[in-house]
C-alpha positions as CSV (number, residue, x, y, z in Angstrom):
1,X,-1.8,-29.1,-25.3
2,X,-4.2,-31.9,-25.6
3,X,-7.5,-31.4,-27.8
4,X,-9.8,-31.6,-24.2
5,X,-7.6,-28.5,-22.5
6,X,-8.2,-26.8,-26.3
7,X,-12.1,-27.5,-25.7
8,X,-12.2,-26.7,-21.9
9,X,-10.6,-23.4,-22.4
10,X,-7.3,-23.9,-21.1
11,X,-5.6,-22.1,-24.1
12,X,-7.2,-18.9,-23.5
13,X,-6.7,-18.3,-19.9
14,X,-3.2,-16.3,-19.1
15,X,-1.6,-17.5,-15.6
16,X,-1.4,-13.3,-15.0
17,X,-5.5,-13.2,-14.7
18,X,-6.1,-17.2,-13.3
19,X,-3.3,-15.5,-10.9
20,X,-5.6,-12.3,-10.5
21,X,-8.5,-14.5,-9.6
22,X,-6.9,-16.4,-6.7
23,X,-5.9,-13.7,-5.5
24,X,-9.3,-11.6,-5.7
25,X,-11.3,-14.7,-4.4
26,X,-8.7,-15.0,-1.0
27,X,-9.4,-11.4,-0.5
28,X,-12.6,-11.7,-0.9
29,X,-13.4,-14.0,1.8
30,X,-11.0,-11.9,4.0
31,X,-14.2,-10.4,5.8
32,X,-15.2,-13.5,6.9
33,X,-12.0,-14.6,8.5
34,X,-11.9,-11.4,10.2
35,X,-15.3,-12.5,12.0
36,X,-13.4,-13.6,15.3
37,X,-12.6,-11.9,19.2
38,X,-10.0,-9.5,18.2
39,X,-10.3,-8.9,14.6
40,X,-13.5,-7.4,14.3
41,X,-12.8,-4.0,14.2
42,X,-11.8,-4.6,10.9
43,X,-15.4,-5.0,9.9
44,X,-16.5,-1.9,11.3
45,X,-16.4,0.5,8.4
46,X,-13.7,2.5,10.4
47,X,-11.1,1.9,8.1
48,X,-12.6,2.5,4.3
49,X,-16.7,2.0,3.4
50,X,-19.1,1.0,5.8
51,X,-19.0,-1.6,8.0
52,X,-19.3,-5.4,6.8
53,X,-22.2,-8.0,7.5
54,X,-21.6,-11.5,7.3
55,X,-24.9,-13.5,6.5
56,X,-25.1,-17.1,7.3
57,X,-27.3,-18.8,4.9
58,X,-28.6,-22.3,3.9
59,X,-28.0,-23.1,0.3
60,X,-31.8,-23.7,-1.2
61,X,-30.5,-27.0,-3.3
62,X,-27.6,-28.4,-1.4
63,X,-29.2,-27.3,2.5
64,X,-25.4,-26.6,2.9
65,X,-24.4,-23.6,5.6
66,X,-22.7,-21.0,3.8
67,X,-21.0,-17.2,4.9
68,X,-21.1,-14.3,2.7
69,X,-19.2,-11.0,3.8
70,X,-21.5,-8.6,2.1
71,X,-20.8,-4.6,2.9
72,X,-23.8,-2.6,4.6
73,X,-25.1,-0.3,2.4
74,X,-27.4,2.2,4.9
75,X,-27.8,1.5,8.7
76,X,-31.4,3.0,9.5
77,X,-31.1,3.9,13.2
78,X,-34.7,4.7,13.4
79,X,-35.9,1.6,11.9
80,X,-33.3,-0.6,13.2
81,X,-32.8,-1.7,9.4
82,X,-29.3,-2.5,7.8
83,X,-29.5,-2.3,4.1
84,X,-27.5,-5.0,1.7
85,X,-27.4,-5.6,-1.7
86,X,-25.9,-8.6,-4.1
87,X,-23.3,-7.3,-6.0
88,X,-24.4,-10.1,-9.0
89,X,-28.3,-9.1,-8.4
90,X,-31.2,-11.6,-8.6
91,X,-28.3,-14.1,-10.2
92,X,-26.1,-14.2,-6.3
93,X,-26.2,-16.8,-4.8
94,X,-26.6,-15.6,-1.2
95,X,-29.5,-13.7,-1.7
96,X,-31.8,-16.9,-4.0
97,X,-30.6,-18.8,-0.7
98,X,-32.3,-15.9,1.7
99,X,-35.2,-15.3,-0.8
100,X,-35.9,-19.1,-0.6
101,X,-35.8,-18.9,2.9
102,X,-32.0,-19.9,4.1
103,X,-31.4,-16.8,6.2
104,X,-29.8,-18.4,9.5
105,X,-27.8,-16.0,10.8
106,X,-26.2,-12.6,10.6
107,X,-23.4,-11.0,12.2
108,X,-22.8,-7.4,12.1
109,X,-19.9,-5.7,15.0
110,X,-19.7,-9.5,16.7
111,X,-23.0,-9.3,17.3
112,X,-24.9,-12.3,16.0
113,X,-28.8,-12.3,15.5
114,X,-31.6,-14.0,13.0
115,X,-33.3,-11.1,11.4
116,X,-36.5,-10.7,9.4
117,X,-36.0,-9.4,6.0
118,X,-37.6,-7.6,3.5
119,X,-37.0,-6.6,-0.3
120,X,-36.5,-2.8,-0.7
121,X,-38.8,-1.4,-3.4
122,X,-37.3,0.8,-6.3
123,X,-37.9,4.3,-4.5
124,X,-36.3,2.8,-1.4
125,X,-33.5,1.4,-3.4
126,X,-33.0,5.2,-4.7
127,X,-33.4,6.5,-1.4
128,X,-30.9,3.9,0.2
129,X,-28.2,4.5,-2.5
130,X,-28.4,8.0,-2.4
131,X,-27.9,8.1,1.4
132,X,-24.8,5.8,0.8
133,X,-23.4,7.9,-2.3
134,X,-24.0,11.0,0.5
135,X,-22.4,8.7,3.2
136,X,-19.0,7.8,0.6
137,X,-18.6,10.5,-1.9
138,X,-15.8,9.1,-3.5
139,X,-16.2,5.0,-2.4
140,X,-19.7,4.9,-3.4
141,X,-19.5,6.9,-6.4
142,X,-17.1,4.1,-7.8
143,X,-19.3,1.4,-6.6
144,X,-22.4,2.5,-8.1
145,X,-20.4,2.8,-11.6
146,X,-18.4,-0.8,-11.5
147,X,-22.5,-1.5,-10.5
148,X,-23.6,-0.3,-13.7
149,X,-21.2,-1.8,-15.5
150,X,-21.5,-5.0,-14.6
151,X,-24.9,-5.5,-15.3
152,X,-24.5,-3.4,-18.5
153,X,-27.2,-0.7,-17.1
154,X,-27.7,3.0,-19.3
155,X,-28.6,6.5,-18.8
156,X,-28.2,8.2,-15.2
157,X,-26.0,5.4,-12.5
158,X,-28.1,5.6,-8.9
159,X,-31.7,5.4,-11.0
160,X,-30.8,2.6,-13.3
161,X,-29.0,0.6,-10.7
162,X,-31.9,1.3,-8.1
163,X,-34.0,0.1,-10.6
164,X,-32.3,-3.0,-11.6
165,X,-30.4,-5.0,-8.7
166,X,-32.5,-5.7,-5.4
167,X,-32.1,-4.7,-2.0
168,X,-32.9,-6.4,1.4
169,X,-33.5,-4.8,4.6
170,X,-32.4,-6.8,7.7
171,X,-34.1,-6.2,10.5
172,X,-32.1,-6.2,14.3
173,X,-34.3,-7.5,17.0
174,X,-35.8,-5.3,19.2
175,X,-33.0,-3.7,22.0
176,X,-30.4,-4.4,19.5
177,X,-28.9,-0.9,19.1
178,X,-27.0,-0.4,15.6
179,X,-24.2,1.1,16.2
């Protein structure tokens, strides 16, 4: 091994987890491939968690178009909100892009629509993850913990994680039915 692979980390990485990571980053843009006639029942929530919305953005540097398959954590049928949340917090990508004003598009059930948004405050983050946790038992239970261990959050799960990552509420234009 050369003495620049030593110093860019090559040495450490195992091919098992640079393996792990392919295969983790393919599945993770899954969502988005399924965004076609056909396919989109797969987005639907029918099959495990609730159904996935795929938000077109324009990066806030680059003024590149990007699509994010992010999962929708409450659909508010009497508001007409759907709830989503960054899994990294204020640090994703996605939602700096939307906060700074790239929100272009977002698809929810092959419908496409430009939304307003709004941040949830803490209380409706609670209120928004406890409806979710009531929604998935078991799913969002796991969720909420792999939440609070990512950002390295203590005490009680749905309070601290309400409290520390954001939330945005999309809002469908008016007529749009959710579901």
């Amino acid at each position: 091994m050369t003495a620049a692979a030593a110093r860019n980390g090559a040495a450490r990485r195992s091919p098992v987890r640079s393996a792990l990571r392919r295969i983790w980053n393919v599945g993770a843009w899954l969502p988005v491939l399924a965004d076609r006639r056909g396919l989109r029942w797969l987005l639907s929530g029918r099959l495990a968690g609730a159904p996935i919305v795929i938000l077109t953005h324009r990066g806030r540097r680059s003024g590149r178009v990007y699509r994010t398959p992010v999962e929708a954590i409450v659909e508010d049928h009497a508001t007409g909100e759907v709830v989503v949340s960054p899994m990294r917090g204020r640090r994703g990508d996605w939602f700096r892009n939307i906060v700074a004003g790239g929100l272009v598009e977002v698809s929810l059930r092959g419908e496409r629509f430009r939304p307003e948004w709004r941040e949830l405050s803490e209380s409706e983050n609670r209120e928004a993850l406890e409806r979710y946790r009531g929604e998935h038992p078991i799913y969002g239970r796991i969720v909420l913990s792999a939440l609070a261990r990512l950002h390295g959050l203590d005490g009680e799960t749905l309070p601290a994680v309400a409290g520390a990552i954001p939330m945005l509420a999309l809002k469908l234009p008016a007529g749009r039915p959710l579901a």
